[in-house]
C-alpha atoms as one frame of an Amber mdcrd trajectory, in Angstrom:
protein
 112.917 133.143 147.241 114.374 130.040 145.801 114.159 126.573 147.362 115.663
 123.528 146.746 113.808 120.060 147.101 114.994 116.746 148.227 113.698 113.856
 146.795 113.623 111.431 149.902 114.507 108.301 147.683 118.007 107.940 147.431
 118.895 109.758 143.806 122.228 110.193 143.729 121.863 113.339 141.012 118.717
 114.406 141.795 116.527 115.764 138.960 115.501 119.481 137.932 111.582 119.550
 138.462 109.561 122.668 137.704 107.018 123.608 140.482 103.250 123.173 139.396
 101.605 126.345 140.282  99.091 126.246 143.265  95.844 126.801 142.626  94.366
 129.989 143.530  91.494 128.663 145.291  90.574 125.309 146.001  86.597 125.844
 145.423  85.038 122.733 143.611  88.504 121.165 143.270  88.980 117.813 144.791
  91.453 117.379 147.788  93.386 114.165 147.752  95.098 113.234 151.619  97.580
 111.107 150.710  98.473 109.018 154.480 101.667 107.487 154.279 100.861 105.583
 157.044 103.383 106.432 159.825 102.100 106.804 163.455  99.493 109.588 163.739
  99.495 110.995 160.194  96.008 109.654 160.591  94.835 111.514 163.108  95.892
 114.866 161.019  94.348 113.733 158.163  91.120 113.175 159.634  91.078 116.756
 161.299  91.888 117.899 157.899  89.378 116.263 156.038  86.631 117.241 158.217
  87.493 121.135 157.962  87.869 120.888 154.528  84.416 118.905 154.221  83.215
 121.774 156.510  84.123 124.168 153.441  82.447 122.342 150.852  85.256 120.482
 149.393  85.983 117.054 147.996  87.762 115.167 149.966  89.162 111.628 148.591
  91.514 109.633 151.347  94.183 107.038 150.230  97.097 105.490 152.424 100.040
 103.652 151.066 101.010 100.263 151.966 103.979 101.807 153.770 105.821 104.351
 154.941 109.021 103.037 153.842 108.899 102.715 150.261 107.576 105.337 147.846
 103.754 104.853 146.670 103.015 102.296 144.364 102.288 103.233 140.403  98.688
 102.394 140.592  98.083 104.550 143.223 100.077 106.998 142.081  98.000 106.728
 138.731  94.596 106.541 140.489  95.146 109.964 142.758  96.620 111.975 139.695
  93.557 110.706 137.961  90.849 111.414 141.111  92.345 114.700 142.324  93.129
 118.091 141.474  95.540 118.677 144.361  96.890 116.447 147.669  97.920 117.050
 150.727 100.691 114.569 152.033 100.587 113.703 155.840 103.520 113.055 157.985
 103.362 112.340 161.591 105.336 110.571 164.644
């Protein structure tokens, strides 16, 4: 099946991006949950990262700043260097 992506940020050509292959397991990988801090995105994420934790995994939070401006470089930078995948949460 083929699927196109939107990049939420206003390109006006929007770039060709090859998908990064999922992992086939996520044992002793660590799970980044990325909160992009609108209204009860939260409250997923912490469900999440306590069934995850429940299966052994490691689980590393972050939030950004805001939800209405894409995530600054640095912490772009520090969850591509902490994690090996991450989950992104949105919620109203």
């Amino acid at each position: 099946m083929s699927r196109i992506l939107v990049d939420p940020t206003s390109e006006r050509s929007p770039g060709v991006r090859q998908r990064v292959a999922r992992p086939s397991s996520l044992d002793g990988l660590t799970v980044g949950l990325l909160d992009i801090t609108k209204a009860r995105g939260d409250v997923f994420l912490d469900r999440l990262a306590d069934l995850l934790a429940e299966r052994g995994l490691t689980v590393r939070r972050y939030a950004k700043p805001t939800f209405t401006k894409p995530a600054p470089v640095d912490l772009r930078h520090e969850i591509a260097t902490q994690c090996d995948v991450v989950i992104e949460a949105l919620a109203d």
